[in-house]
C-alpha positions as protocol buffer text, in pm:
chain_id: "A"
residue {
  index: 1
  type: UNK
  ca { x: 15063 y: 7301 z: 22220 }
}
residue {
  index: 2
  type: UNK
  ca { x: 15252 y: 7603 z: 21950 }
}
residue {
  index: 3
  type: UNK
  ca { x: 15535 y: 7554 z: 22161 }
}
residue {
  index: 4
  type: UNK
  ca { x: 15550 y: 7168 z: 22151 }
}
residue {
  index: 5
  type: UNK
  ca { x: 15506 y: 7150 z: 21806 }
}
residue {
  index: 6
  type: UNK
  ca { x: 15721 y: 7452 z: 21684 }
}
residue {
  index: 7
  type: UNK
  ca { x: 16001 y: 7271 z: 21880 }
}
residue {
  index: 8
  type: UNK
  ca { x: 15925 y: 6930 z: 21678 }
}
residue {
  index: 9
  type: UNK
  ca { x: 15973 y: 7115 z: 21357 }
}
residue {
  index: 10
  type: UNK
  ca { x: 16329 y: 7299 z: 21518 }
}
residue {
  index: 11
  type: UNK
  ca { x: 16465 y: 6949 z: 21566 }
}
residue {
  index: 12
  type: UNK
  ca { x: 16324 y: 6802 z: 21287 }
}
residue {
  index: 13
  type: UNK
  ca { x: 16495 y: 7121 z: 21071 }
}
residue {
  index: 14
  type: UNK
  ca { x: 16817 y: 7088 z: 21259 }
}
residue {
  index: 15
  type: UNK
  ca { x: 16821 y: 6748 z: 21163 }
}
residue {
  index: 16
  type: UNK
  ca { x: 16752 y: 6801 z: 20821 }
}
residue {
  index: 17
  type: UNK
  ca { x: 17045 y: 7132 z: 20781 }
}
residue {
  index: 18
  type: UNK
  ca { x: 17332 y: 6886 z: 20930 }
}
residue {
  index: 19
  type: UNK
  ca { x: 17245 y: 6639 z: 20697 }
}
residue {
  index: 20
  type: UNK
  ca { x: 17243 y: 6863 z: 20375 }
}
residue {
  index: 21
  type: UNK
  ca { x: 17578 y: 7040 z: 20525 }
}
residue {
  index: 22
  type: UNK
  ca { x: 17768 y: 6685 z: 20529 }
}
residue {
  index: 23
  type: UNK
  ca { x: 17615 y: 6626 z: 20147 }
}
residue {
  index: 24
  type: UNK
  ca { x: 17674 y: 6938 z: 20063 }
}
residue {
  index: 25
  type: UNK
  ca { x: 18076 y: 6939 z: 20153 }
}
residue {
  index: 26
  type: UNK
  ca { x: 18088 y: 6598 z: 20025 }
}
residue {
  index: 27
  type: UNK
  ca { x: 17947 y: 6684 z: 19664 }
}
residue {
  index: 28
  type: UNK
  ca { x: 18168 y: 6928 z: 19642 }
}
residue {
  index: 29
  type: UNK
  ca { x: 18455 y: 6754 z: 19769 }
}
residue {
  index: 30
  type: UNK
  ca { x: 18405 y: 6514 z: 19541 }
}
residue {
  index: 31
  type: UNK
  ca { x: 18374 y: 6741 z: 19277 }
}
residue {
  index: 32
  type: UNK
  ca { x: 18692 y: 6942 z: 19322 }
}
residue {
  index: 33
  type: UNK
  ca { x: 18881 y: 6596 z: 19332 }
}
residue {
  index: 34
  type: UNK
  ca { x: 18803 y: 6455 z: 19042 }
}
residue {
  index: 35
  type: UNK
  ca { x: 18971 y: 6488 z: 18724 }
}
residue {
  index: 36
  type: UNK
  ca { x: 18727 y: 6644 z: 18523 }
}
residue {
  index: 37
  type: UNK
  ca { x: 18481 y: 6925 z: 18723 }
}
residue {
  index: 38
  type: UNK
  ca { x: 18113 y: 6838 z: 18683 }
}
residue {
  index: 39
  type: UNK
  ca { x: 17980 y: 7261 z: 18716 }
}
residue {
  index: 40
  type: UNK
  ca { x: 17770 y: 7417 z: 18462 }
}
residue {
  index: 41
  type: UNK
  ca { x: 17703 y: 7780 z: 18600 }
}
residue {
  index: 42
  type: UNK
  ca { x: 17442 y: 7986 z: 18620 }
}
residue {
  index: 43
  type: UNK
  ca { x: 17174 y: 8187 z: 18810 }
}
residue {
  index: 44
  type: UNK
  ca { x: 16795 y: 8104 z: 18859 }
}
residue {
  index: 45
  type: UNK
  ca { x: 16562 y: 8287 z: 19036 }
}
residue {
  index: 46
  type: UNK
  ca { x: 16330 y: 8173 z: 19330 }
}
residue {
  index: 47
  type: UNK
  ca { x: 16026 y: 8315 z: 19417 }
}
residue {
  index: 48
  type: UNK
  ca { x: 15994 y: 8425 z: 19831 }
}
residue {
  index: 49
  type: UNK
  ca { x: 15704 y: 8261 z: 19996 }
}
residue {
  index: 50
  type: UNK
  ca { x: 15828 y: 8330 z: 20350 }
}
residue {
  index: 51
  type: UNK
  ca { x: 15657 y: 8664 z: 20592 }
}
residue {
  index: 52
  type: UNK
  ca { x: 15891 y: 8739 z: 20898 }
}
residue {
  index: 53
  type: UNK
  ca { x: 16207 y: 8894 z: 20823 }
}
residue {
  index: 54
  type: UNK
  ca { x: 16423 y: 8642 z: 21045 }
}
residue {
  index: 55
  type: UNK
  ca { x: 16215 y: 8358 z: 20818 }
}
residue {
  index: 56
  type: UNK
  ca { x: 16414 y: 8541 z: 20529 }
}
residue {
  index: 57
  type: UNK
  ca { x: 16742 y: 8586 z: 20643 }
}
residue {
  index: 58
  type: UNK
  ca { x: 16730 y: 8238 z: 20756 }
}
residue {
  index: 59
  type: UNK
  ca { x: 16642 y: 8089 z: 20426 }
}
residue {
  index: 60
  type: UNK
  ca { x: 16907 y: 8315 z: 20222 }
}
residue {
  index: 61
  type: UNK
  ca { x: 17184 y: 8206 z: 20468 }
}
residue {
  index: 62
  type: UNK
  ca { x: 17089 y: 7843 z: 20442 }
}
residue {
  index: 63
  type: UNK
  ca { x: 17065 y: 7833 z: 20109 }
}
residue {
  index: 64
  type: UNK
  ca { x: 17382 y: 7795 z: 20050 }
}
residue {
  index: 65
  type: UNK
  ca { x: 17385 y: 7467 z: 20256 }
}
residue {
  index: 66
  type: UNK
  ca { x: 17227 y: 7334 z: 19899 }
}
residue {
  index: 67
  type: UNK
  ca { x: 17526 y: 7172 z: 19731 }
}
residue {
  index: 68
  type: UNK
  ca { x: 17679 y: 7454 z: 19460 }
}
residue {
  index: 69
  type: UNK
  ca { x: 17416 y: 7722 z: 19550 }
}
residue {
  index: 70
  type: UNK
  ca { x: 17430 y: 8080 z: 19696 }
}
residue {
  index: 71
  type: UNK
  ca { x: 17173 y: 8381 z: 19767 }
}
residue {
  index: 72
  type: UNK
  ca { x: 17293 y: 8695 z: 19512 }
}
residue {
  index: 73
  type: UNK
  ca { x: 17007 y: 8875 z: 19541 }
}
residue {
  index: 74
  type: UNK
  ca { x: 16673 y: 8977 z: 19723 }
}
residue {
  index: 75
  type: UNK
  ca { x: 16430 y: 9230 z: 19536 }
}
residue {
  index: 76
  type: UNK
  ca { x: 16273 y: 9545 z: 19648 }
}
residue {
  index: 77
  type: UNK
  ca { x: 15933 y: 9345 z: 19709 }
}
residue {
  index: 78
  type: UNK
  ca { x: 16101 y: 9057 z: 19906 }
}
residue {
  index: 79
  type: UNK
  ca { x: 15906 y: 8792 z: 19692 }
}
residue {
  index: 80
  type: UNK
  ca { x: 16195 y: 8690 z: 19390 }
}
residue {
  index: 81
  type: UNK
  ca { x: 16559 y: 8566 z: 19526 }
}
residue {
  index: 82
  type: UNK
  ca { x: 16798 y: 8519 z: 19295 }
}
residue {
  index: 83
  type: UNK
  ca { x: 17070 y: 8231 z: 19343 }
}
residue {
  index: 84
  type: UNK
  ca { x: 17399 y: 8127 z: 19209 }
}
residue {
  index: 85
  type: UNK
  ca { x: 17398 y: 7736 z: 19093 }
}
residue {
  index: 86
  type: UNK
  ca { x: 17699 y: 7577 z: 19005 }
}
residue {
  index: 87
  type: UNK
  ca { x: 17499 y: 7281 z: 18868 }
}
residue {
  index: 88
  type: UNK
  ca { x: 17219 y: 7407 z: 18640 }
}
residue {
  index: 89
  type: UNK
  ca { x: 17212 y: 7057 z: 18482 }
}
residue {
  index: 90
  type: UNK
  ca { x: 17025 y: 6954 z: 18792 }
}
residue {
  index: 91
  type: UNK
  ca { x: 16805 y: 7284 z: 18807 }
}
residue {
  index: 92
  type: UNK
  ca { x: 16491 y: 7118 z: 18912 }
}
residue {
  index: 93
  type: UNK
  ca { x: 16654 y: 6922 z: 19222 }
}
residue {
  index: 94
  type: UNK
  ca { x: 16780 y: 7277 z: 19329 }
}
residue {
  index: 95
  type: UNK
  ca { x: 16440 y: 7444 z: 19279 }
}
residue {
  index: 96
  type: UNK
  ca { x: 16301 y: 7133 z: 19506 }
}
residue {
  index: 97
  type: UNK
  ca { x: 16538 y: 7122 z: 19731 }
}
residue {
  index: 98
  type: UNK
  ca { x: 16533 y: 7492 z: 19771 }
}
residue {
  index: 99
  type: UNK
  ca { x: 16140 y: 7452 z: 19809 }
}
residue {
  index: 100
  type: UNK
  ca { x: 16206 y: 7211 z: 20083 }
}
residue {
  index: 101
  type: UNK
  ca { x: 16446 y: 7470 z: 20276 }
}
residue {
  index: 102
  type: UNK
  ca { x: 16163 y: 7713 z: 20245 }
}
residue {
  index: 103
  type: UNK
  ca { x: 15897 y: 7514 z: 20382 }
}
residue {
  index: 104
  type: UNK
  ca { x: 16079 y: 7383 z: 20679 }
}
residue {
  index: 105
  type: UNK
  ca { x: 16148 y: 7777 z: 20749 }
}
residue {
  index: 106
  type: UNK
  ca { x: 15808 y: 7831 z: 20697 }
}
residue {
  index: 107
  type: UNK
  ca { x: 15679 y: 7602 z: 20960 }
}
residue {
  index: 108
  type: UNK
  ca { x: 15958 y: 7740 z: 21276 }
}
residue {
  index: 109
  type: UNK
  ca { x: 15902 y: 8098 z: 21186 }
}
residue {
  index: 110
  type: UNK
  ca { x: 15537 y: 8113 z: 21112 }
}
């Protein structure tokens, strides 16, 4: 019964990462064509709730799937990532969307 429902939440996740890849490359398509840019740069850090060490190096390499974002940094402890944001005007629908990532990770690896 793991298997069956480990394999839900694959396909359910795979589903999910195309369609943030397509919205990703579009917002930023979108953004590089128009006249005037839209980024506000910065860097935010993200607290690690994720054990295995695949679970980790999947989330960091996703991340950047988020539109604007990429992993910098991973501490000592494993528990604080920190992230480059090219939006930090829309900081909190990173940090959610970031959560949502996580928890989808959390639920194939664990």
């Amino acid at each position: 019964m793991k298997i069956l429902r480990k394999t839900y939440y694959f396909i359910r996740f795979l589903g999910f990462y195309l369609a943030k890849l397509i919205s990703a490359n579009l917002y930023i398509a979108y953004d590089i064509l128009t006249p005037r840019m839209l980024i506000n740069p910065g860097m935010i850090e993200v607290e690690v709730h994720l054990a295995s060490d695949f679970g980790i190096l999947l989330f960091s390499n996703l991340l950047s799937m988020t539109p604007g974002t990429l992993s910098m940094d991973l501490d000592r402890e494993r528990s604080m990532i920190r992230v480059h944001v090219l939006y930090m005007d829309r900081r909190e629908a990173t940090e959610k969307e970031i959560q949502s990532i996580m928890n989808r990770i959390r639920q194939i690896t664990e």
